[in-house]
C-alpha positions in Angstrom: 0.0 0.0 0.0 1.3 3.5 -1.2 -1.1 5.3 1.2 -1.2 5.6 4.5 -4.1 5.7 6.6 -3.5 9.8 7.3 -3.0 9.8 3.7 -6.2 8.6 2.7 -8.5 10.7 5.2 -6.7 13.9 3.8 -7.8 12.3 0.4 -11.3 11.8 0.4 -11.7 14.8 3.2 -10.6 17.0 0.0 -12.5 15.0 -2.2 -16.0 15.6 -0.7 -15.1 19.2 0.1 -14.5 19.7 -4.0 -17.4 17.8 -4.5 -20.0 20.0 -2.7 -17.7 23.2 -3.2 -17.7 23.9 0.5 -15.3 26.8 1.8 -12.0 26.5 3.5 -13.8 28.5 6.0 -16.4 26.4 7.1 -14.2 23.3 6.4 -13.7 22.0 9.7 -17.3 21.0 10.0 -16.9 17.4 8.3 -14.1 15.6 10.7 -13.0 11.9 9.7 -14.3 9.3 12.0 -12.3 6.5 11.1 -10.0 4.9 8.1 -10.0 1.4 7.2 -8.1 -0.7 5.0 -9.6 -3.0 2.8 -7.2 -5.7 1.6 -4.2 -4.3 -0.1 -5.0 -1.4 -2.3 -7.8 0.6 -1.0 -9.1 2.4 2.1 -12.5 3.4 3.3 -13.1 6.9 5.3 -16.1 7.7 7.4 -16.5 11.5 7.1 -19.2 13.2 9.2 -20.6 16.5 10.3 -19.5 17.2 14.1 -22.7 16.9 16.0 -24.8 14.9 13.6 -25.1 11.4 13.2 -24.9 11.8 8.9 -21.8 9.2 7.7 -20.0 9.8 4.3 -18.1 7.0 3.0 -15.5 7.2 0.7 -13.2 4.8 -1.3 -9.4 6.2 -1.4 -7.5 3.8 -3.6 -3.8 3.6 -3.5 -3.0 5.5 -6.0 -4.9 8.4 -4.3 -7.8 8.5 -6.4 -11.3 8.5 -4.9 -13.8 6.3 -6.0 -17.0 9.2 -7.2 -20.0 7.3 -6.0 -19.6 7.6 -2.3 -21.7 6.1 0.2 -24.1 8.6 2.4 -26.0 7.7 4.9 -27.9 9.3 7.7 -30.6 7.8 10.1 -32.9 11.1 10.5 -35.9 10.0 8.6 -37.1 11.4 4.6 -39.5 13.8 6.3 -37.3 15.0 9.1 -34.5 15.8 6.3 -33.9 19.8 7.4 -34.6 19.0 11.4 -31.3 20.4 13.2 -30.0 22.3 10.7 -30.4 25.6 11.2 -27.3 25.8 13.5 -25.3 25.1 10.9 -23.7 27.7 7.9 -26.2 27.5 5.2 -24.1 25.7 2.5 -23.6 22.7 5.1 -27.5 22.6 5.4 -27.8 22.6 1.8 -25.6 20.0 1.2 -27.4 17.5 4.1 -30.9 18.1 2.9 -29.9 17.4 -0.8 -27.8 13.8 0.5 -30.7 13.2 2.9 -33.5 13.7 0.3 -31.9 12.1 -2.3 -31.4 8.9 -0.5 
């Protein structure tokens, strides 16, 4: 394996910021909960929102690339999808409610 695990959570923490074109400034919202890797070339990354029980998972491969159809998953029910979310900068509520509804 080329990556290591700190590698990999750098990775796909960059990847899903790109992804929903979230600022630097309101970056440290999504915090990696864990990194796990799965057999020899790739990892998997649990990204979340501090506070919130909403899970991203990501595939970092060992060549650094992220697989694009990520995982989401969240246990707050379809009609419940903007409850708790007005704490939050408005971006980061957009991005929940669109992964929440879209599940």
């Amino acid at each position: 394996m080329q990556l290591s695990a700190t590698e990999a959570q750098q990775i796909a923490l960059e990847f899903l910021l790109q992804d929903w074109n979230i600022p630097d400034a309101i970056s440290d919202w999504f915090v990696v909960i864990s990194s796990r890797l799965m057999g020899q070339y790739w990892y998997i990354v649990e990204i979340g929102i501090a506070g919130l029980p909403d899970r991203w998972y990501i595939q970092v491969y060992d060549t650094g690339e992220c697989d694009p159809n990520y995982t989401f998953v969240s246990p707050i029910k379809s009609t419940e999808i903007d409850t708790d979310l007005g704490e939050f900068p408005a971006i980061i509520a957009e991005v929940l409610s669109s992964e929440r509804n879209s599940r």
